[in-house]
Steps between C-alpha positions, in 0.01 A plus 500: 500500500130474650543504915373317739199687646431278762500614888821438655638486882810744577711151471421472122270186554210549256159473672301336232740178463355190377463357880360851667204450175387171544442540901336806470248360269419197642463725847273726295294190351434318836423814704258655250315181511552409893338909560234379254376238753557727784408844483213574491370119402640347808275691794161529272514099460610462834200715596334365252545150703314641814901624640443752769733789538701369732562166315480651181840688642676186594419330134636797327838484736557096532668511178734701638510345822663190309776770368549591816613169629670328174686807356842480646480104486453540118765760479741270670373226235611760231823589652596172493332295190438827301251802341355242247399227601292684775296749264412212285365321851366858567333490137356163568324608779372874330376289196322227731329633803247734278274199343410337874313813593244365264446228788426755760234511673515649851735818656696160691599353195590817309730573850660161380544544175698851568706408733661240255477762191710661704815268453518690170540881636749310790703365189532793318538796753852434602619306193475743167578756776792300547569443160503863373722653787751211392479624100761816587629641806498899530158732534300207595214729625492636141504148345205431769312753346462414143455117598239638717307658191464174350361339819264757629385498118257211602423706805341741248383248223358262730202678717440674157438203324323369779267742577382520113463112493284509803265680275404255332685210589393255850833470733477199459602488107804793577721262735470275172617788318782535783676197442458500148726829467738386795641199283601780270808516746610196370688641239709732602581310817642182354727683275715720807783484538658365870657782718658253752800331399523194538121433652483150575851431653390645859753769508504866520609722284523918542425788228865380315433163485727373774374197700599355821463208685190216481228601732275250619139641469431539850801687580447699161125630648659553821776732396290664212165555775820635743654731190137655502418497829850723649433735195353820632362571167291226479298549835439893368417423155257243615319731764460786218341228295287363725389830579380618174374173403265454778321862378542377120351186523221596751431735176518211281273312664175713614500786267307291229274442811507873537412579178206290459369567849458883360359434201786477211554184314794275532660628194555841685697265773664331272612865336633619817729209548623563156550881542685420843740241340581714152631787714680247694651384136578792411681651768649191596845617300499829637423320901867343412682773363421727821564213725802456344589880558323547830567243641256142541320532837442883453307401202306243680392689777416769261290289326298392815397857544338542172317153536356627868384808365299295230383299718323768687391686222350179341117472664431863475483458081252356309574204223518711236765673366606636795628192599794550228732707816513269783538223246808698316655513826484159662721430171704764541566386838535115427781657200692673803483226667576151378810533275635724780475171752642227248795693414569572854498105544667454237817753604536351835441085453748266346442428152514090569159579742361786321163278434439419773544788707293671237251212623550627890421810334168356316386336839465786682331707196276187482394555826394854417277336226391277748417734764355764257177324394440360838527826704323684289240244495436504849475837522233572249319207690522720800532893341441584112674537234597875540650434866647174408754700205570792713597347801722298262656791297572657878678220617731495222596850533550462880733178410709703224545720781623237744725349239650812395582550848621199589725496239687819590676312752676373220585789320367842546263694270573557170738241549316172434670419167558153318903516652365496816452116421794257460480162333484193746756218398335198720827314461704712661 
């Protein structure tokens, strides 16, 4: 008899299910064509607009800005009505949003326009997070991993694509292009199957299906925001995030600026996204299996090491391809990082709040993304471009430090491992 090659968790579950398939492609589809608009289309238009550096930071970070605020409210929403009805909202909004940049006309109005494109990211984030920690329950961080290949797929596809269209194609024409591939989503969304029993009877239900009382909505957000808010893991996954994704999205955002400001065209931008996010692919798998070993928050601080040393080392190349290294590592160190944080949520918080603590968790990484773009836009306004990415790549370092440290209050080195955190049962 012909086996079953598919991956499969230590608990038997078999990774490519029907359900774990159709999220990670409709993930893949609407993030290869939201990175399309954004990197590296979003800060030549807004530049292209007459955007200063300063602004041009806050239009690349609004977007996020919007996560920031409305994640855990929409995790709550899933929690409580379900995974699907939300990623078809959340599809709505990736499909729509791309055909009214066509109206644009001025940096204010493209600053409008992201901020509500980002209801789509805010949707998404903490829901098909959600949805795939709820598909088996052992060696999440592993199972984090491979979902994570399909998602930072667009990460690669999209700048790529981008920066080729840009060629020959006005901005204008590839938001167009944007929404056209977003509705794509469509189909494998509608046909997933529900992971929360019982979604629209305002109960709650845990990993075995066992449901308790009615919960009014109010007190459901209150005890869920509490579940998330007394978990220790959730306030130290969220800090690791927010660190690396204020240096990752500062990246995002002006090295396309960098590159055309010494010479190179926007296709070699667009390449060094791509190169950053395929490492980040493929190592994503093996980020999980040593978190899983090591133990999470080892991992993570690990990982903020290698992204400060690329930082620094990133001005002193040229855009060639020299700029292959520093880009390897920020993916390295994003693949150390990230399913290393979700499974450590995921551990400690109560399956019946999982979303939306994974939302807390999204808040304060959105503020990273906020932050990123912005800080490093005001300091190239006041330094350069080499200064601006080494004093950035320093202060991560010195805050992997302080972490590290601060942690072995907890437990001492070498002892930092994923028993170290117990799961929080709000109920009790």
């Amino acid at each position: 008899m012909r086996k079953n090659l598919a991956p499969r968790s230590a608990d038997g579950y078999t990774i490519l299910s029907r359900g774990f398939v159709l999220i990670t492609s409709a993930d893949f589809l609407v993030r290869s064509a939201y990175q399309m608009g954004k990197s590296p289309l979003l800060p030549i238009y807004a530049a292209a607009l007459g955007a200063g550096d300063i602004f041009l930071g806050f239009i690349v970070s609004v977007s996020t800005l919007t996560g920031m605020v409305l994640k855990p409210t929409f995790g709550v929403l899933s929690d409580r009505s379900g995974r699907r009805l939300w990623l078809i909202i959340g599809t709505a909004f990736f499909v729509g949003m791309p055909f009214v940049y066509r109206f644009v006309s001025s940096p204010e109005q493209l600053f409008a326009v992201r901020m509500i494109h980002g209801l789509a990211t805010a949707i998404y984030g903490p829901v098909t997070l959600a949805y795939v920690t709820e598909l088996s329950t052992k060696q999440r961080a592993e199972r984090i991993g491979w979902f994570s290949i399909a998602r930072n797929a667009g990460y690669v596809v999209g700048p790529a694509v981008a920066g080729w269209m840009l060629l020959t194609i006005e901005p204008v024409s590839v938001f167009t292009i944007v929404g056209l591939l977003s509705g794509l989503a469509f189909l494998p969304v509608i046909f997933l199957p529900e992971t929360v029993d019982n979604p629209n009877n305002n109960t709650k239900s845990d990993h075995l299906g066992q449901k308790s009382d009615r919960l009014t909505f109010k007190k459901q957000v209150t005890m869920a925001l509490s579940a998330g808010a007394i978990a220790p893991a959730v306030w130290i996954a969220g800090i690791l995030d927010a660190n690396i994704f204020i240096t990752v999205y500062a990246v995002k955002a002006f090295v396309p600026l960098l590159a055309l400001s010494s010479g190179a065209n926007v296709a070699v931008a667009g390449a060094f996204l791509a190169i950053q996010e395929a490492v980040h692919i493929a190592t994503n798998p093996i980020g999980g299996k040593l978190s899983d070993r090591f133990g999470f928050v080892n991992m993570a601080i690990s990982g903020m090491v290698v992204l400060g040393g690329a930082l620094v080392l990133l001005p002193h190349l040229a855009m060639d391809i020299a700029m292959i290294l520093p880009a390897a590592l920020i993916g390295f160190a994003q693949a150390l990082v990230f399913p290393s944080t979700m499974a450590l949520v995921s551990k400690q918080v109560d399956a019946s709040h999982l979303a939306t603590s994974i939302g807390l968790v999204g808040s304060m990484k959105n503020a990273g993304k906020v932050l990123g773009p912005v800080i490093a836009g005001l300091m190239i306004h006041w330094l350069d471009y080499t200064y601006t990415f080494i004093v950035m790549g320093s202060m991560l370092l010195i805050g992997a430090a302080i972490i590290w440290y601060l942690l072995q209050k907890r437990a001492p080195i070498g002892r930092i491992t994923n028993s170290n955190f117990k799961t929080y049962d709000p109920t009790e």
